[in-house]
C-alpha positions in Angstrom: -44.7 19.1 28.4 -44.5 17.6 25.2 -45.6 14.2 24.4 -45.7 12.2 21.3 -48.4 8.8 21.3 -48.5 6.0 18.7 -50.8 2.9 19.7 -51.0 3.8 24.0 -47.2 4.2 23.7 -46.2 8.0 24.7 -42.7 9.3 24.2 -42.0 12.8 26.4 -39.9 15.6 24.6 -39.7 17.5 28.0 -36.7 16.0 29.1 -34.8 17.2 25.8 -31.6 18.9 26.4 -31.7 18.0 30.2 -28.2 16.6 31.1 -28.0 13.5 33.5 -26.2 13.8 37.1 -22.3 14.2 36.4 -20.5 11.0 37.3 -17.0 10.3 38.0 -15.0 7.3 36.6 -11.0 6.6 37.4 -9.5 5.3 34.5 -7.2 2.2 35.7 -4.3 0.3 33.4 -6.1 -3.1 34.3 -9.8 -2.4 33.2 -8.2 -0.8 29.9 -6.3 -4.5 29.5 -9.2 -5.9 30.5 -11.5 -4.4 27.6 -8.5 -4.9 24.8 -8.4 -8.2 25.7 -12.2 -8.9 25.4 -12.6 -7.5 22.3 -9.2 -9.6 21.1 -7.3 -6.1 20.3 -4.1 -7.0 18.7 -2.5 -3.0 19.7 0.2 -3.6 22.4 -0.4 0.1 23.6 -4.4 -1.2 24.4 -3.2 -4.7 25.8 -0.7 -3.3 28.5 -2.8 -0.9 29.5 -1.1 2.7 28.9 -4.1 3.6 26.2 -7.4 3.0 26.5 -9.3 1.2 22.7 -11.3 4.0 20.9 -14.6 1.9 21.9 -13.4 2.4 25.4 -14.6 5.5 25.4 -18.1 4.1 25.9 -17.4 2.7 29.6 -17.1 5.5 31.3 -20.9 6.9 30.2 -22.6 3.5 30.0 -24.9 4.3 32.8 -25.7 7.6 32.0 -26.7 6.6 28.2 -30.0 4.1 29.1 -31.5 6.7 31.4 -31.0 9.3 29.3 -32.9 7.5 26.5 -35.3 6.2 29.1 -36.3 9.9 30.0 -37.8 9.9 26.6 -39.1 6.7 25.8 -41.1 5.0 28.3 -39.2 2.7 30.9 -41.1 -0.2 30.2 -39.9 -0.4 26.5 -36.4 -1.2 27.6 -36.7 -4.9 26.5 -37.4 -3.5 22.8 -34.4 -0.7 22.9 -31.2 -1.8 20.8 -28.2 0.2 19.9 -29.1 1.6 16.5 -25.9 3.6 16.0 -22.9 5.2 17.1 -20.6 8.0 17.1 -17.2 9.2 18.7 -15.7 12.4 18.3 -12.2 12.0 19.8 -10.5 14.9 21.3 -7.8 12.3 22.3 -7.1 9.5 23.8 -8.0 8.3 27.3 -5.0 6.9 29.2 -4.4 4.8 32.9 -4.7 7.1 35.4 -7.3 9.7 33.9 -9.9 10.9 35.9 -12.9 11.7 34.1 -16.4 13.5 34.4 -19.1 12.6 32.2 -22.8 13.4 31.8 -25.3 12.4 28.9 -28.5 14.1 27.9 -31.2 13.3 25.3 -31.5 15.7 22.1 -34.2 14.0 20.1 -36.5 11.7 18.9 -38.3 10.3 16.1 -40.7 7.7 15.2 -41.2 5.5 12.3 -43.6 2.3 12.1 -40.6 0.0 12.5 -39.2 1.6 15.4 -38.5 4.6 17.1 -35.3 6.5 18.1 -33.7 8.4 20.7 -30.4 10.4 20.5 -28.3 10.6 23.4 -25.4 13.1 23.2 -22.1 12.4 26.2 -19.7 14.3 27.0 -16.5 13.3 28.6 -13.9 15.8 30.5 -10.8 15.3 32.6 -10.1 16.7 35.8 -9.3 19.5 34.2 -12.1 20.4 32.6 -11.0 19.5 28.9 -13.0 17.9 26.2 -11.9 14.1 26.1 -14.4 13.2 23.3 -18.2 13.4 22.6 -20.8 11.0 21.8 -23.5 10.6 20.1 -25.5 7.3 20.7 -29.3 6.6 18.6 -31.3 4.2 20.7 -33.6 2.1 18.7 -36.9 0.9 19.8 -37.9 -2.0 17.9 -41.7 -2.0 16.3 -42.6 1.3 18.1 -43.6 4.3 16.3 -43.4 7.4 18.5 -45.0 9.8 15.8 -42.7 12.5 14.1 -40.9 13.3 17.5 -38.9 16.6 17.7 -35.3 17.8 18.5 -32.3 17.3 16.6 -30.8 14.1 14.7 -27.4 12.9 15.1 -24.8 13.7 13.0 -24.3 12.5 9.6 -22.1 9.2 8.3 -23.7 7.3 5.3 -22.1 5.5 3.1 -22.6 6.1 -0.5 -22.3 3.7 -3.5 -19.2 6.0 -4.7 -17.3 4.5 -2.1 -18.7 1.2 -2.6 -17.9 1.4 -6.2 -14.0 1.7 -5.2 -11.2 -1.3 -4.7 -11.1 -1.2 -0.9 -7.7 0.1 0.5 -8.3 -2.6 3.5 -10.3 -5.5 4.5 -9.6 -7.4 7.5 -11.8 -10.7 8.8 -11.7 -11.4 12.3 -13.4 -14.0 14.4 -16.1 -13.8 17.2 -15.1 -16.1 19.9 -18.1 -18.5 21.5 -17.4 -16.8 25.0 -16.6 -13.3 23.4 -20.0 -11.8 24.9 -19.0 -13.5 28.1 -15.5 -11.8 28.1 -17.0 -8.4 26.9 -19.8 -8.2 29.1 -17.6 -7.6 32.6 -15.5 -5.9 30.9 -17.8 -3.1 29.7 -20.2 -2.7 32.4 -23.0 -4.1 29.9 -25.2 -6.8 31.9 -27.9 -7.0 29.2 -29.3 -10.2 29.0 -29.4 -11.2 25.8 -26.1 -10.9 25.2 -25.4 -13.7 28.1 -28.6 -15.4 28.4 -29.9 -17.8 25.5 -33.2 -18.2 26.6 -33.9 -14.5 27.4 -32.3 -13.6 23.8 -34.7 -15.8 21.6 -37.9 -14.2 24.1 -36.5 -11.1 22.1 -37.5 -12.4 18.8 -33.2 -13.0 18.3 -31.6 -15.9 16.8 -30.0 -16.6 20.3 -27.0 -14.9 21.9 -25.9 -12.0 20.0 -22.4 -10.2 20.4 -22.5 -6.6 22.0 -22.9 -4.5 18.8 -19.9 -2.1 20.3 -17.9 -4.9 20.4 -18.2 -6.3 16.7 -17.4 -1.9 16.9 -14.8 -2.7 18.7 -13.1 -4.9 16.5 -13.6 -2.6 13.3 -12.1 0.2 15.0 -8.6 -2.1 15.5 -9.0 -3.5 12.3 -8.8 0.5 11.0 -6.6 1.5 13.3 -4.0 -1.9 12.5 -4.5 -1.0 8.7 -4.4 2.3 7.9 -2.8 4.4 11.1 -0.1 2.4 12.1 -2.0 1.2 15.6 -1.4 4.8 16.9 -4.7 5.4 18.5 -3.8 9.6 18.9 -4.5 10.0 15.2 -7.7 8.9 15.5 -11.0 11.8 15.6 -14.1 10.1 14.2 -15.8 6.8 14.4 -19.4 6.2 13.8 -21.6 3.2 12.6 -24.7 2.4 12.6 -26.0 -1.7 14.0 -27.3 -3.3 10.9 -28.0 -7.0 11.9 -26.7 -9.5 14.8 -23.3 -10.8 14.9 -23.7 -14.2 16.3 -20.7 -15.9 18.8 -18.5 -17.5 16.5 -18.8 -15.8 13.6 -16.2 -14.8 11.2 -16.6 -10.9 10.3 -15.3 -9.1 7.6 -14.8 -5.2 7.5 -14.2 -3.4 4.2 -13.0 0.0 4.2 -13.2 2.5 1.3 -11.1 6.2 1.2 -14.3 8.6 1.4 -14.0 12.7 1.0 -13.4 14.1 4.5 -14.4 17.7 3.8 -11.8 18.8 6.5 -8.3 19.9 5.7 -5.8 17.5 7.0 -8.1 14.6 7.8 -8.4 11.2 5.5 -11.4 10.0 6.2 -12.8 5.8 5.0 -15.7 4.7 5.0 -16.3 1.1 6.0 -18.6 -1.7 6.4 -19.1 -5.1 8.0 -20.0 -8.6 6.8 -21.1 -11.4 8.7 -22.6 -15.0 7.6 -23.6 -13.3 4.3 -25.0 -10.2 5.9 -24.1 -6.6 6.6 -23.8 -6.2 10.0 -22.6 -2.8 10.3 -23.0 -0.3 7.8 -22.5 3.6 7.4 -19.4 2.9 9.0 -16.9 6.2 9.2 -13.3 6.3 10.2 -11.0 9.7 10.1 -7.8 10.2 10.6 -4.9 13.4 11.6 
């Protein structure tokens, strides 16, 4: 067994590469309305239900992510664990009616004196067996430093200044509703606390209530897929961020997206980021496009 310890706190690399139990999940027109309308997604496709949001994609692994993380970090550290990024690869669509098999496993870690993270890889099939789109999801561990871990990193999606430097081809604001975590919270499975409880949020160390961080992702992914792909969610491979600050209920956000080099022939690829209050809230953001 492998173990890496930073101040009593001991991450355990033995679990790397160990996939979590499969688990089934039966994709239904209502919870895919359900999520559109909770994260105020303006595609009619999402809203009646025929194709599930990109962000979607999320619900079906939700509860094999945390203990995948968790067979890493220690359990008790769950109150310090935030979503530090994320990444789809989309093979295509899900749609009402799909019956899908998923399963999650941790590939790394790696501390730092501000916090330590774990990366969780997912895969989601059909009943079929195909690929319906990977994951990558880096937990964060706030003010924990795990040592210099081992394993593999997730993939790559920082922004550069290049693409700052540009006129953006889109920007979109959008507004955070007072009951958006309220809305989002049954709708995605996610019953952490601070995203519903006040109190339990500023024990944290937070501001109060903060929006889900996949939901402000959420709202990017229609804003990019409204702008710059004619709401045709098929065309869509790639989306990846990484959680830069809280996005407080309601909020006004603004996402600004650049055209980035793809390095793939026949996909445009932008690369994006998100304003709130003043502040980046979502950064390294990537979008690509058939």
């Amino acid at each position: 067994m492998t173990t890496s310890e930073s101040a009593g706190v001991v991450f355990d690399g033995s679990g790397l590469g160990e996939w979590t139990d499969e688990e089934r999940f039966s994709v239904t027109a209502e919870r895919i309305a359900e999520y559109a309308a909770a994260t105020n997604d303006p595609i009619a496709a999402h809203r009646d239900g025929s194709i599930a949001p990109p962000v979607f994609a999320v619900v079906p692994v939700f509860t094999s992510m945390a203990p995948a993380a968790l067979s890493v970090a220690p359990v008790e550290l769950l109150m310090k664990l935030v979503h530090g990024e994320q990444d789809f690869r989309f093979h295509r669509p899900i749609r009402a009616g799909d019956e899908l098999v998923v399963k999650a496993k941790p590939i790394g870690y790696l501390g730092k004196p501000n916090g330590s993270t774990v990366v969780v890889y997912a895969e989601t099939r059909d009943a079929a067996g195909e690929l319906v789109n990977e994951q990558w999801l880096t937990a964060f561990f706030r003010k924990v430093d795990a040592g210099p871990g081992e394993g593999d990193t997730a993939p790559e999606h920082r922004i550069t200044d290049a693409d700052r430097a540009q006129d953006p081809v889109a920007t979109v604001t959008a507004h955070i509703d007072e009951d958006q975590t309220f809305r989002y919270s049954p709708a995605s499975g996610d019953p952490m606390p601070i995203h519903l409880d006040d109190e339990i949020a500023r024990m944290a160390g937070l501001p109060g209530i903060i929006n889900h961080g996949l939901c402000t992702m959420a709202f990017t992914s229609w804003a990019a897929l409204t702008e710059l792909a004619d709401g045709d969610t098929a065309r869509l491979r790639r989306l990846a961020v990484r959680f830069a600050k809280p996005v407080l209920p309601g909020q006004d956000i603004t996402t600004r997206l650049w055209r980035t080099e793809s390095g793939e022939p026949g996909v445009t690829a932008y690369a994006f980021e998100t304003e709130a209050a003043g502040q980046i809230a979502i950064t390294d953001g990537r979008v690509e496009f058939n």
